[in-house]
C-alpha positions in Angstrom: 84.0 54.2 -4.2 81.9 57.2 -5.3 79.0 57.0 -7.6 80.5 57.7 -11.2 77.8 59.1 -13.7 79.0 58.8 -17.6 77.0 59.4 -20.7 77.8 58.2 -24.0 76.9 60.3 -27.3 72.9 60.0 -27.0 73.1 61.3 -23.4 72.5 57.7 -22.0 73.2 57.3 -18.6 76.1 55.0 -17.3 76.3 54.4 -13.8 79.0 53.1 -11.6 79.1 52.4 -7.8 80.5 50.3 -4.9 76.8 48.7 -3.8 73.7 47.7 -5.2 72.3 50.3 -2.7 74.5 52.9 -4.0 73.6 52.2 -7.6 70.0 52.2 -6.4 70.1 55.8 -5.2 72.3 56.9 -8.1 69.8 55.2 -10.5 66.7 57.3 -9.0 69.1 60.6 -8.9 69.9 60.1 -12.3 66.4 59.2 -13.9 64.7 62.4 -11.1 67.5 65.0 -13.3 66.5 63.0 -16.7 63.0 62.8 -16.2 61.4 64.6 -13.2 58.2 65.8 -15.1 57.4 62.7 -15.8 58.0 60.9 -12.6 55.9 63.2 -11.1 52.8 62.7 -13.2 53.5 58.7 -12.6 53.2 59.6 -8.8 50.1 61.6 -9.0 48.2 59.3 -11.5 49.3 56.2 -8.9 48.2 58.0 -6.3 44.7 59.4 -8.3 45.8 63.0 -7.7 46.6 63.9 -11.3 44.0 65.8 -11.6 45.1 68.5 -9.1 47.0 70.0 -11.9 46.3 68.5 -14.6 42.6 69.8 -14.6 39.2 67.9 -15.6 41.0 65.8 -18.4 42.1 63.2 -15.7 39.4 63.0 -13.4 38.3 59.8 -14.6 41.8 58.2 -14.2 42.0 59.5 -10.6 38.5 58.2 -9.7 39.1 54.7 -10.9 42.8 55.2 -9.2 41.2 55.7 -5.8 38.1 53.4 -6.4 40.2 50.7 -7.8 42.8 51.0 -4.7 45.8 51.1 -6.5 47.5 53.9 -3.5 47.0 50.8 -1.2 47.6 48.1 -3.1 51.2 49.6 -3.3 51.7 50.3 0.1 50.2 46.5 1.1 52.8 45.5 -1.6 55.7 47.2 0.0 55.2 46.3 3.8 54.8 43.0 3.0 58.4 43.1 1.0 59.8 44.6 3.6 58.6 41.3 5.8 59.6 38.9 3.0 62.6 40.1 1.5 64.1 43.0 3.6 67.1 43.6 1.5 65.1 44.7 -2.0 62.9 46.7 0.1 66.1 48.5 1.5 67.4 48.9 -2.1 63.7 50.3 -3.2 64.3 52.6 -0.3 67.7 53.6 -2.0 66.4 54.5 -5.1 63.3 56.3 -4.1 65.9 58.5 -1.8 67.7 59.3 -5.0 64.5 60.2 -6.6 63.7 62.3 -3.5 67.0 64.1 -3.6 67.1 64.4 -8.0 63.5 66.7 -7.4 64.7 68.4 -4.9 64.8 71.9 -6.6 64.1 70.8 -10.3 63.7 73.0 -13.0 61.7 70.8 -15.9 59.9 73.7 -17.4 56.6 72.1 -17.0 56.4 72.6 -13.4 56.3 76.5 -13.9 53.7 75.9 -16.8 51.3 73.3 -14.4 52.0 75.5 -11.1 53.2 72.3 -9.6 56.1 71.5 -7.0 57.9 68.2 -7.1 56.6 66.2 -4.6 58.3 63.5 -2.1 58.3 60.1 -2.9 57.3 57.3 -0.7 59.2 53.6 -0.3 56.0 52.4 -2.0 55.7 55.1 -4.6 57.7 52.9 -7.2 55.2 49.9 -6.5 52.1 52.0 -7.3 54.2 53.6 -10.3 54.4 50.0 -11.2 51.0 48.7 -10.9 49.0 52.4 -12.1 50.9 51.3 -15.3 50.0 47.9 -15.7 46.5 47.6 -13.7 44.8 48.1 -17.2 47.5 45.5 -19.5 45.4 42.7 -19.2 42.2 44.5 -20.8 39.7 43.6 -18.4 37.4 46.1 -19.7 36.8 43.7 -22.2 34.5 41.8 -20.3 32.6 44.7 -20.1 32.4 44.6 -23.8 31.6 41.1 -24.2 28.4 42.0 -21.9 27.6 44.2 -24.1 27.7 42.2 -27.5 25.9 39.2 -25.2 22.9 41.5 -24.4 22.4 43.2 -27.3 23.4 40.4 -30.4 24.0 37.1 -28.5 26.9 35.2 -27.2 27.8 33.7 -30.7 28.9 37.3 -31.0 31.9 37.9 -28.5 34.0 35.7 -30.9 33.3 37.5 -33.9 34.7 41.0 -31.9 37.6 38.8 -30.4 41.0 40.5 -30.8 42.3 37.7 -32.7 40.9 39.3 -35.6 43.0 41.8 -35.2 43.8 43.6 -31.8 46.0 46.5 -31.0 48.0 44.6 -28.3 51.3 44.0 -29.7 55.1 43.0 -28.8 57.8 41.4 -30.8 59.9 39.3 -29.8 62.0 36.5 -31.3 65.3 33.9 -30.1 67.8 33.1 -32.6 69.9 29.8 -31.0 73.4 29.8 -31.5 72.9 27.0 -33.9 71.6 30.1 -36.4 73.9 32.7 -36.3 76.8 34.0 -37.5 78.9 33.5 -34.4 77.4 31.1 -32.6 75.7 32.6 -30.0 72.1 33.3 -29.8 70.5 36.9 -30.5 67.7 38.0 -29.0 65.7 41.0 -30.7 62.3 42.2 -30.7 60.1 45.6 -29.9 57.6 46.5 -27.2 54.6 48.0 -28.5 52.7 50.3 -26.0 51.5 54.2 -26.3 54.5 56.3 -27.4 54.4 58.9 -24.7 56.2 62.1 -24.3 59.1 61.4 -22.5 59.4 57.5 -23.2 58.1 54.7 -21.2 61.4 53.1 -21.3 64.9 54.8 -20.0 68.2 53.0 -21.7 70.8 52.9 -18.8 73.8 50.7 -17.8 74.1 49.6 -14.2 77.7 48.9 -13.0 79.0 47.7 -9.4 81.2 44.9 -8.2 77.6 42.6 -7.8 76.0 42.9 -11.8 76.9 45.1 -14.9 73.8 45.8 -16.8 72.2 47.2 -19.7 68.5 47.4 -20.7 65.7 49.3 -20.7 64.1 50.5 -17.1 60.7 51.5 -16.6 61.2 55.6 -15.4 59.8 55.5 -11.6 61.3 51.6 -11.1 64.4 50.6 -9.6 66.3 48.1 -12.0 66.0 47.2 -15.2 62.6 44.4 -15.6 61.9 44.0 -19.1 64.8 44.1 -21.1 68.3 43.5 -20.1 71.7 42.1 -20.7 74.5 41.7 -18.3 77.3 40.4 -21.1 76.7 36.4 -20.0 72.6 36.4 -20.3 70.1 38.6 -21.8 66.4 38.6 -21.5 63.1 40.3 -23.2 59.7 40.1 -22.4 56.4 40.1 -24.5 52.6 40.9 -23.1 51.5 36.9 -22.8 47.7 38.0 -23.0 46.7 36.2 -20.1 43.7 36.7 -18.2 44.2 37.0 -14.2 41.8 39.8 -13.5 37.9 39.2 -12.9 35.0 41.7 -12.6 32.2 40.3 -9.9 28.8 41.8 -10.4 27.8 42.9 -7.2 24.7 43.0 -5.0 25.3 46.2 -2.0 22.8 47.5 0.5 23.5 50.1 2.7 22.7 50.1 6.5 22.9 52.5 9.3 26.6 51.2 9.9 27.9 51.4 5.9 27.6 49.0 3.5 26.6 45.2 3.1 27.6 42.7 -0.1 25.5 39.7 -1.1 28.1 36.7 -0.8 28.1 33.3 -2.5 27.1 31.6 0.9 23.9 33.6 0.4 25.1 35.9 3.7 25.2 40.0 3.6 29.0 40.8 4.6 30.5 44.4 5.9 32.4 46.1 2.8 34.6 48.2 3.6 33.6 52.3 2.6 35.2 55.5 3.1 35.2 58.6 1.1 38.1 60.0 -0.5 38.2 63.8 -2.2 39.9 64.3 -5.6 41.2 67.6 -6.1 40.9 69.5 -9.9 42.2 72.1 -10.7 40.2 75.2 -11.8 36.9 73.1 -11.1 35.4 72.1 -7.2 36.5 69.0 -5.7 35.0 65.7 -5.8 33.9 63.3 -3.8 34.4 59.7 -4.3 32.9 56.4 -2.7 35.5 53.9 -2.1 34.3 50.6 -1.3 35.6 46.9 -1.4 34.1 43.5 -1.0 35.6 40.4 -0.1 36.1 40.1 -3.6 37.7 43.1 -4.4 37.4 47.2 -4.7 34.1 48.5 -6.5 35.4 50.4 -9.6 31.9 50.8 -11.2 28.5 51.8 -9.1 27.4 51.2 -5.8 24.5 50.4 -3.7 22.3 52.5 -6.1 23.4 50.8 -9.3 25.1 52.0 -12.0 24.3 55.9 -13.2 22.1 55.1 -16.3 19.1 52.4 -16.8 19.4 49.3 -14.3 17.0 47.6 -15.9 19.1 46.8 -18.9 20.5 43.3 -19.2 23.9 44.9 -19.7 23.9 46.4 -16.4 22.7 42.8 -15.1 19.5 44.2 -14.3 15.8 43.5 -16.3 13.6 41.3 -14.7 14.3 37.7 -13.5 11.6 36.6 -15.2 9.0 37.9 -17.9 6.2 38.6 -15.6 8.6 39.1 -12.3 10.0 42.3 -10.5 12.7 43.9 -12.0 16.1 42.7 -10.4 18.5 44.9 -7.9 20.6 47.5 -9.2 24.3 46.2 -9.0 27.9 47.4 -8.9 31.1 45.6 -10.0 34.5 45.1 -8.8 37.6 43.8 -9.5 39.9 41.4 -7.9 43.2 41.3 -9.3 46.2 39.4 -7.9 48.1 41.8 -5.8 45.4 43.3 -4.3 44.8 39.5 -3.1 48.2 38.6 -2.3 50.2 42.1 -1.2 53.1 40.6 -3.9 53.8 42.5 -7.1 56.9 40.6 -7.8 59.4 43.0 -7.3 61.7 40.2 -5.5 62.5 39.4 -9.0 64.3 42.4 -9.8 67.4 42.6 -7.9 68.1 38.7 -8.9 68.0 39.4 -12.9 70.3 42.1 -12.5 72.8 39.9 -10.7 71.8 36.9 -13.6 74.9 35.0 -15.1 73.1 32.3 -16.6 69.9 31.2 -18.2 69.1 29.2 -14.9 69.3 32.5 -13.3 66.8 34.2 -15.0 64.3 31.2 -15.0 64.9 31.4 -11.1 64.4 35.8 -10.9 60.8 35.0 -13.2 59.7 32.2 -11.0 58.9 35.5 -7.9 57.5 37.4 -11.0 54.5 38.4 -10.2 52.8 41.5 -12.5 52.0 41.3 -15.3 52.2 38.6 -16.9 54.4 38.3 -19.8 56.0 35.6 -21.9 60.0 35.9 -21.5 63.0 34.9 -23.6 66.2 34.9 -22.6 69.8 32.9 -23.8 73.2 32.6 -22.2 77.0 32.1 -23.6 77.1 28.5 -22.7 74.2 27.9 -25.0 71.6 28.3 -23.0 67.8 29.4 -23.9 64.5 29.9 -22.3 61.1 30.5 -23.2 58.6 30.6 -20.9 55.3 32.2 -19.0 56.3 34.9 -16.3 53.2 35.8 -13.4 50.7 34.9 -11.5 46.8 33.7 -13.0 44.5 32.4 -10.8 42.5 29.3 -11.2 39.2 29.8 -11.2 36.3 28.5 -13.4 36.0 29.5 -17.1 33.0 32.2 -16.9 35.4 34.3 -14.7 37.5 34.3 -17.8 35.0 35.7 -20.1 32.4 37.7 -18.9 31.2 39.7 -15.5 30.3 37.3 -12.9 27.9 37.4 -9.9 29.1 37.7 -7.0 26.6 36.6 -5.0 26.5 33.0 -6.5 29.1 30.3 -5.7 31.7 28.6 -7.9 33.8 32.3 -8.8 35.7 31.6 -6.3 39.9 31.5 -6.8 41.0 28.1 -6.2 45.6 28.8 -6.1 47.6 29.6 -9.0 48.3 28.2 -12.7 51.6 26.8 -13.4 53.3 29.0 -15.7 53.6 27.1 -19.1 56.7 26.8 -21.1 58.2 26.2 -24.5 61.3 25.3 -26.8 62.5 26.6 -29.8 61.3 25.1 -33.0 64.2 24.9 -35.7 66.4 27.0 -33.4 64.3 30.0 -33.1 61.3 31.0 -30.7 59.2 34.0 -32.0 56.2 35.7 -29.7 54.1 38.5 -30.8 51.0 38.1 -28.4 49.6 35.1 -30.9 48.7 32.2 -29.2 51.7 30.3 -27.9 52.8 29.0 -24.5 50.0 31.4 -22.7 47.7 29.8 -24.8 45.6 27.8 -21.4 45.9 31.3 -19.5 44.0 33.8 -21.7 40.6 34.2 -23.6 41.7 36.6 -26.5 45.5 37.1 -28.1 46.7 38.9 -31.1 46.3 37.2 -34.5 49.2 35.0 -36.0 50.2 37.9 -38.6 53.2 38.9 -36.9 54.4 36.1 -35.6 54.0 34.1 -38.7 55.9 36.7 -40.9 59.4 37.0 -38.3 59.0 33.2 -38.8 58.8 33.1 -42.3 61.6 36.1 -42.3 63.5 33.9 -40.3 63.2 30.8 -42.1 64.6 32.5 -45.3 68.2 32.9 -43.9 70.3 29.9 -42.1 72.2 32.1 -40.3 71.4 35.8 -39.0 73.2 38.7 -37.1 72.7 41.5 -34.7 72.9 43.8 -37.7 70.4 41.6 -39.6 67.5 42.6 -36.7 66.6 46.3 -38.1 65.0 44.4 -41.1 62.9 42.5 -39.2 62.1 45.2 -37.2 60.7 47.5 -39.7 58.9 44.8 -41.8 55.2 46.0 -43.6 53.9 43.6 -45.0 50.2 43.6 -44.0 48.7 40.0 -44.0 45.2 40.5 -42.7 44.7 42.3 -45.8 43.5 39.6 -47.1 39.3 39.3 -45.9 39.0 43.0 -47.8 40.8 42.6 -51.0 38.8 39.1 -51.4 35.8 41.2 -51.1 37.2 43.6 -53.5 38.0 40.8 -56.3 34.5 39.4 -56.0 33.2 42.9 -56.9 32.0 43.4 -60.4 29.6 46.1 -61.9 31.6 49.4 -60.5 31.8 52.5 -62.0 35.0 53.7 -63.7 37.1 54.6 -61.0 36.1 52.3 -58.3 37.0 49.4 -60.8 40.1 51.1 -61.5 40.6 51.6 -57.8 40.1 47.9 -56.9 42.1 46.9 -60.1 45.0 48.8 -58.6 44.3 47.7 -54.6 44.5 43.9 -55.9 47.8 44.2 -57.6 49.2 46.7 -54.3 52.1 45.1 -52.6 50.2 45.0 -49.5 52.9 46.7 -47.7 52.1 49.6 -45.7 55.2 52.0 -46.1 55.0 55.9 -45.5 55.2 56.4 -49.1 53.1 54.3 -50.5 50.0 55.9 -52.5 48.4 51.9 -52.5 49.1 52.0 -48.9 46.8 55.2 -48.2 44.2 54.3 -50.9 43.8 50.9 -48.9 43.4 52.6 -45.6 41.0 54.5 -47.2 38.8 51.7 -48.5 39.0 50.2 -45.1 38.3 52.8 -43.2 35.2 53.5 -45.5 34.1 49.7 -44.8 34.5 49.6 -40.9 32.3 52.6 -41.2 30.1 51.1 -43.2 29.5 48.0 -40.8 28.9 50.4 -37.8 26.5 52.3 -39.1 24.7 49.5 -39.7 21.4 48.7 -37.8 22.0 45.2 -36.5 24.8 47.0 -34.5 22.4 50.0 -33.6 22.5 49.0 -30.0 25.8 48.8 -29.5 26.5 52.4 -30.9 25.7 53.7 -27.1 28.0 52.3 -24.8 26.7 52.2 -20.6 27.0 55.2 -18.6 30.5 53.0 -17.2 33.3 55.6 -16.4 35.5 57.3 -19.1 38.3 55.6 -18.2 36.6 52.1 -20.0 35.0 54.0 -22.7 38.2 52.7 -25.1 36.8 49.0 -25.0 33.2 49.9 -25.6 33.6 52.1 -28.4 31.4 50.2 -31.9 33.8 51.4 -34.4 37.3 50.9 -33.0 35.6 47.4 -32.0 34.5 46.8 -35.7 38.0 48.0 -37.3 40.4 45.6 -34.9 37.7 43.1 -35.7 37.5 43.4 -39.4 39.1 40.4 -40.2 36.6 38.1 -38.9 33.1 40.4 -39.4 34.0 40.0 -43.5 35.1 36.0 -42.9 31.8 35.4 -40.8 29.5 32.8 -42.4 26.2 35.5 -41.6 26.9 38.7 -40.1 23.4 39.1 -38.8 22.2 39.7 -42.0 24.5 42.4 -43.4 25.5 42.6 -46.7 29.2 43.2 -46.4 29.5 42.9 -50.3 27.3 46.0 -50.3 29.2 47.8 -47.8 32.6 46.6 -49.6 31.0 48.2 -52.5 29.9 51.4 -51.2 33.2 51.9 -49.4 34.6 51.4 -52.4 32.9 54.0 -54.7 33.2 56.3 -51.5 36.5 56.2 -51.8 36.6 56.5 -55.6 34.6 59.5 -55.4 37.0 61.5 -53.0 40.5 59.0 -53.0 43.4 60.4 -50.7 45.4 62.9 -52.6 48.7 61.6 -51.0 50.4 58.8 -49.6 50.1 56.4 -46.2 52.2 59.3 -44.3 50.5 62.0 -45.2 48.0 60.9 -42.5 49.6 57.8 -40.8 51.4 60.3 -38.4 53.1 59.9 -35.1 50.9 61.3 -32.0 52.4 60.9 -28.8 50.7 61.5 -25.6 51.7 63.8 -23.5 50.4 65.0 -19.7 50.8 68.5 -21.1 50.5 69.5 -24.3 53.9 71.5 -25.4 53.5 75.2 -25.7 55.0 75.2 -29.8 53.3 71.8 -31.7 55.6 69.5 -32.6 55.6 68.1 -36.5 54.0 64.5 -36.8 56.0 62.7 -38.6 54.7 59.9 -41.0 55.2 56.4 -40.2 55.2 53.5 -42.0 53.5 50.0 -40.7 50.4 49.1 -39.5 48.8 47.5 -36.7 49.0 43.7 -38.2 52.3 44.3 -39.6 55.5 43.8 -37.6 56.1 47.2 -37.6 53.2 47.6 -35.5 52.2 51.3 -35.5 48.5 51.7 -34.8 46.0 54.2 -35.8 42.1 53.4 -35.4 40.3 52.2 -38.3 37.8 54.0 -39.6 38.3 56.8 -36.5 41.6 58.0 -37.7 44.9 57.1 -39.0 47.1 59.1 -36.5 49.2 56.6 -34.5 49.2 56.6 -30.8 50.7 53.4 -30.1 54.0 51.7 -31.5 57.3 50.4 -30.7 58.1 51.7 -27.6 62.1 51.1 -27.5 64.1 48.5 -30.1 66.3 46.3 -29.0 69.1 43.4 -30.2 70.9 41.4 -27.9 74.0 39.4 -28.9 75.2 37.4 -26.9 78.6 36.9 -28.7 79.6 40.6 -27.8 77.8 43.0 -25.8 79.0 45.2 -27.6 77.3 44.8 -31.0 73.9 45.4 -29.3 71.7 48.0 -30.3 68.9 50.1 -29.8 66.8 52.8 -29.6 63.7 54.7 -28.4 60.8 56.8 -29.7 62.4 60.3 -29.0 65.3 60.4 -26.9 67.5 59.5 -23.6 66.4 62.5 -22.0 62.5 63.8 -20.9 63.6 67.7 -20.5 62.2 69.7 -23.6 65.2 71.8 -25.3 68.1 69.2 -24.2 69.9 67.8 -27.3 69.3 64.7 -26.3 65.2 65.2 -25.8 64.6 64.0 -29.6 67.7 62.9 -31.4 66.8 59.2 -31.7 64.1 60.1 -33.1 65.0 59.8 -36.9 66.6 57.0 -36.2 63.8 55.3 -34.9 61.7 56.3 -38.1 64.8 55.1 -40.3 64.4 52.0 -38.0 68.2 52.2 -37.7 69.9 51.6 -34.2 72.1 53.1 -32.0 74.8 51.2 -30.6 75.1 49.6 -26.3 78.5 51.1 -25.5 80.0 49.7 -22.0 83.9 50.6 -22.3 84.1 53.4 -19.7 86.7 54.5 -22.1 84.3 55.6 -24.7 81.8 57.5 -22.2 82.1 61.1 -20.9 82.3 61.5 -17.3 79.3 64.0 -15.8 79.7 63.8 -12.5 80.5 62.0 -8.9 78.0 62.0 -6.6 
């Protein structure tokens, strides 16, 4: 048969075909007309040429691209799946030659505006696409920060900057057995939370031929649908499981007259491997970069001179070895991360979840998954449920896990693979939102309980829910790690006029953070005022100037991001070396009494999506409601700015009584070409926090074209 293409009313695409192969290449044809700007930048910033038209701005993204190997990695990845499982490397091919053949000739506007010509992708191109996207998921830049706080307070301090307390990582996800709903059959609902980017991370598209009928959510750039999907007799969803599988080696290098040597455990200077690579930028001169790679892994800071900046500071690993002795070598660090080590980025999953009937099924496709690792749910209409860890973390010993290790002593070494934990359901509903759960053994750091605990209690109110009950769990403010600050503010007495007033009216708020809620903006405010406050103070004085590391880490070194995701536990502290946070809750408080916010939560909590080019007419920012802690989970910066570049990234309900009376919806729209009516009509919607609805009747769809 030909390939059919449909759309339904929001312009999603609906594809039909006689293979898996043919649905492939229709699938990369389709999302190359959709959404060729943007699968262009992904190949450039996999690759680490972004910068070639992009300008200066993504240097730093390209350098750590080439330093950190990621070009390689991805081709590694695919010859070896072309050894190991020819037939998905043969339907990869597919779909990058639909990709090829949907640039061919496009016309996205921002081509003419960046001077640059579509490209041609590679068989491996979706594998980098893939891994560029997800290298930085499991925040090891955080170890980098935990060096920091070590050095400069002590290690009693990494738990007090933990992301527990709170963090911007965030997914929602929650199981509802059949024994709890309506009709009998479990619903699965939830929201991933990433940066809302200009087009969307996720594509909704249906995927029809005589081996699987699917619908989900597909990563732009990626055959298949990974994350999200349901094919009428099993669904599935994923949330970030906040494991830790990537490690940082401090390393000692040397160069010689033939290249470069590393310091091993064994005590032995080993070959690294070193080339140079040049970045292209546009309107500036090229640069050079130093590629490198150990037997641990590829150097993505330094090099045989050090680290640009001071070696001899302890948060370089330099300063002497002893009081009176020489001052130690200058270092480098790299990373080792599992498919650089095993040339598998577990994309042998993907063609088995689309052909999924049952529960069983799934838990077979996750066993090959590989990167990243994520927490999945998924039910079936017989009545089966899963809940369980997806991916691959190595064993290795518990320093690895926290902080930068040396390279150059033994007992870092990787030592095989955990078993991926699992879990039930707990009064017939599993909920995951990043807290600790089943990941629990795996990872160092996870999001606090707020959100998980609330769609629990939400949950437990109701003994039997529906699809169309989701939405209000979805768009749920109520902001529970409120709670440290507005203790502070009750034990607060001796204020002037207004700032009593002000904390009179704070403690009798709501505590939910909705777009039009005057409370909601004067709390902000407050807080904002207080993590301020704390960072200015001198104890933290040293960690106000973060290393000279690259740009592209300077997000996880930054003091006063650090001090607003951490607010929670700096104000519950027993000491916070010697601050007097009812001083600074104080002063915060007449600040903000002084000058309060003339308007509501809104008025400054505003959408700002990122985008590779800016558009040439500024869009309105539209207010949101939510909060990073609530489950609505739209994150500004505390006490940097309120302007939210992170949120749900698609919504989603899956019922598995009737396909049919699934919804969802995205950020913007189906469609990643500026003008098309379809490029920002989900967009109230999302902000209403309403749905659209998963139509698969071929009936109800226009037909575009054959192809």
């Amino acid at each position: 048969m030909a390939v059919e293409i449909y759309r339904d009313a929001w312009g999603i695409p609906h594809l039909r075909a006689g293979s898996a192969a043919e649905l492939a290449h229709a699938q990369g044809l389709v999302t190359a007309r959709d959404r060729a700007w943007q699968l262009e930048v992904e190949r450039h910033r996999a690759q680490g040429t972004s910068a070639s038209f992009l300008g200066g701005s993504a240097l730093a993204w390209d350098r750590f691209t080439r330093r950190a190997r990621v070009d390689d990695t991805a081709r590694r990845c695919f010859a070896d799946l072309e050894r190991r499982d020819p037939g998905t490397a043969r339907w990869v091919r597919a779909y990058v030659d639909g990709v090829n053949e949907g640039l061919a000739g496009s016309t996205a506007p921002e081509f003419a505006r960046s001077g640059l010509t579509p490209g041609r992708w590679e068989p491996w191109t979706p594998l980098g696409v893939w891994l560029a996207t997800h290298i930085l998921f499991a925040g090891f830049p955080a170890k980098l920060w935990r060096e920091q706080v070590a050095a400069h307070l002590d290690a009693d301090a990494i738990g007090l900057f933990a992301t527990d307390g709170p963090g911007t990582s965030g997914s929602n996800g929650w199981l509802v057995g059949g024994e709890r709903t309506v009709t009998g059959q479990a619903v699965i609902a939830g929201d991933p939370h990433r940066w809302i980017e200009d087009p969307g991370v996720y594509q909704q598209i249906h995927l029809s031929c005589p081996e699987f009928d699917v619908v989900g959510l597909a990563v732009p750039g990626v055959p298949g649908i990974a994350h999200f999907g349901h094919t009428g007799t099993v669904a599935w969803a994923i949330t970030n499981a906040m494991a830790d599988y990537q490690d940082l080696y401090r390393e000692r290098l040397r160069r010689t007259g033939a290249g470069v040597e590393a310091l091993g455990p064994d005590g032995v200077w080993r070959r690294a491997s070193r080339h140079t690579e040049t970045v292209e930028v546009a309107g500036e001169d090229p640069v050079e970069v130093e590629v490198i790679e150990t037997g641990r892994g590829p150097v993505i800071i330094g090099g045989p001179e050090g680290i640009d900046g001071d070696p001899a500071d302890p948060a370089y690993g330099g300063g002497p070895a002893d009081p009176a002795g020489p001052v130690a070598p200058p270092v480098a660090i790299s990373l080792r991360y599992p498919p650089r080590v095993t040339g598998d980025l577990g994309f042998s999953a993907l063609l088995p979840l689309l052909r999924a009937r049952r529960v069983a099924d799934v838990d077979r496709a996750f066993d090959r998954w590989a990167e990243p690792v994520n927490v999945v749910q998924a039910a079936d209409t017989e009545g089966g449920v899963l809940h369980r860890v997806a991916g691959r973390v190595p064993r290795r010993a518990e320093a690895n896990s926290l902080r930068v290790v040396p390279a150059w002593k033994p007992g870092h070494e990787w030592h095989g693979w955990h078993v991926p934990p699992r879990a039930g359901l707990t009064d017939g509903v599993a909920v995951m939102a990043n807290q600790r759960g089943p990941a629990e053994p795996l990872g160092v750091e996870f999001a606090p309980p707020h959100r998980a605990d609330r769609i629990a209690a939400l949950l437990a109110g109701k003994e039997r829910w529906s699809a169309a009950d989701m939405p209000a769990l979805h768009t749920d403010t109520h902001l529970a790690s409120a709670s440290p600050l507005l203790d502070h503010l009750d034990a607060l007495d001796d204020l002037t006029p207004a700032a009593a007033a002000l904390r009179d009216r704070l403690l009798g708020w709501d505590r939910r953070m909705d777009a039009g809620s005057a409370d909601a903006a004067l709390y902000a405010a407050v807080r904002g005022a207080v993590v301020r406050q704390l960072a200015a103070h001198p104890a933290f004085a040293a960690l106000t100037t973060p290393p000279a590391y690259p740009e592209v880490f300077r997000p996880w070194l930054a003091l006063v991001p650090r001090v607003g995701f951490a607010l929670e536990h700096l104000l519950r502290a027993d000491d916070l070396y010697g601050i007097d946070r009812p001083a600074a809750v104080r002063a915060a408080v007449e600040e903000v009494a002084l000058r309060p916010p003339a308007g509501v939560w809104g008025d400054t909590h505003r959408l700002a999506p990122w985008r590779a080019l800016e558009p040439e007419q500024p869009d309105d920012e539209p207010g949101l409601s939510g909060d990073h802690d609530c489950v609505l989970c739209t994150s500004g910066v505390p006490g940097l700015t309120d302007r939210a570049a992170r949120g749900p990234a698609a919504r989603y309900v899956w019922d598995l009584a009737r396909r049919e009376d699934s919804r969802w919806v995205v950020p913007l729209g189906a469609s990643g070409v500026p003008g098309s009516p379809h490029h920002r009509d989900q967009l109230p919607l999302w902000l209403a926090g309403d749905l659209v609805p998963v139509v698969t009747d071929w009936t109800r769809l226009k037909k575009e074209t054959d192809v």
